[in-house]
C-alpha positions in Angstrom: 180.6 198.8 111.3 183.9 198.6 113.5 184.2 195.9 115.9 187.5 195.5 117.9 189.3 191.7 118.4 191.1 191.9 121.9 192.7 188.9 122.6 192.8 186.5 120.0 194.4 183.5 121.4 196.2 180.9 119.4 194.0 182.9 116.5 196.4 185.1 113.6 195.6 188.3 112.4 192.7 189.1 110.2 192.5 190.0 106.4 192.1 194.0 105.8 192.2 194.4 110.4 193.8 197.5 111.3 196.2 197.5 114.4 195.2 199.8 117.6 197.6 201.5 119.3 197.3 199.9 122.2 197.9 196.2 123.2 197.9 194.9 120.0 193.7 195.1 119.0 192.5 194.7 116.1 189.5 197.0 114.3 187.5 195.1 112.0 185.4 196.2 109.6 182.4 194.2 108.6 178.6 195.0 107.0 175.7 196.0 109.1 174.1 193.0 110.0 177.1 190.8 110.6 177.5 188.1 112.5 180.0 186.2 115.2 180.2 183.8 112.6 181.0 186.4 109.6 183.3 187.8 111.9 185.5 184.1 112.2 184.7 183.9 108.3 187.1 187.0 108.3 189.9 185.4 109.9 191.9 183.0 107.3 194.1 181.8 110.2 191.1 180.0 111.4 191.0 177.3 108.4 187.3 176.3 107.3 184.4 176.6 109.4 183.6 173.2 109.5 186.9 172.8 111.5 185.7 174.6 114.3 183.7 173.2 116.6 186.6 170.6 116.1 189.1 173.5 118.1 186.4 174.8 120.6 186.2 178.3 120.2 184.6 180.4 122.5 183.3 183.8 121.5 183.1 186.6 124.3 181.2 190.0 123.0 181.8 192.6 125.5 182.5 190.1 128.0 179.9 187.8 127.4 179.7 184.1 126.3 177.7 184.1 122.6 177.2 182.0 119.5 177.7 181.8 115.9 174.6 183.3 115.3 175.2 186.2 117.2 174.5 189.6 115.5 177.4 192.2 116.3 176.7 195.6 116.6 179.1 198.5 115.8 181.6 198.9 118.6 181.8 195.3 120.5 184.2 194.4 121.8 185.3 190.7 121.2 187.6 188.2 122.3 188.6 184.9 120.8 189.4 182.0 123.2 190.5 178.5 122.5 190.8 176.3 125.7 193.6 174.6 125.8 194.8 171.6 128.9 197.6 169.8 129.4 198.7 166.7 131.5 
């Protein structure tokens, strides 16, 4: 299935992720049955999963707030965000 990474940032590009035409998404292929978190397995930029709870990321599927756990379906849409502050 084909899922598309928006925005991605402070996160690099993915192993074997296509560029869109248009601003700068990515199409990633994964296996029926995949996961948010298969999808963050897919990016090496990330470092090891047990790192990232440690850099907060927050996971928006079609504009929605999810988990790990959550199941992807071909065609979301998702966007990578890490929050970020300064002072």
């Amino acid at each position: 299935m084909k899922i598309t990474l928006r925005s991605t940032f402070a996160v690099g590009g993915t192993s074997g992720a296509e560029r869109a035409s248009k601003g700068g998404a990515q199409t990633v292929d994964l296996e029926e049955g995949a996961t948010v978190r298969d999808l963050l397995w897919a990016l090496p930029s990330l470092g090891p999963s047990e790192q990232w709870d440690d850099i907060m990321i927050h996971v928006f599927v079609n504009g929605e707030l999810k988990g790990y756990d959550y199941p992807l379906r071909n065609g979301d849409v998702v966007d990578l965000h890490i929050p970020v502050s300064g002072g």
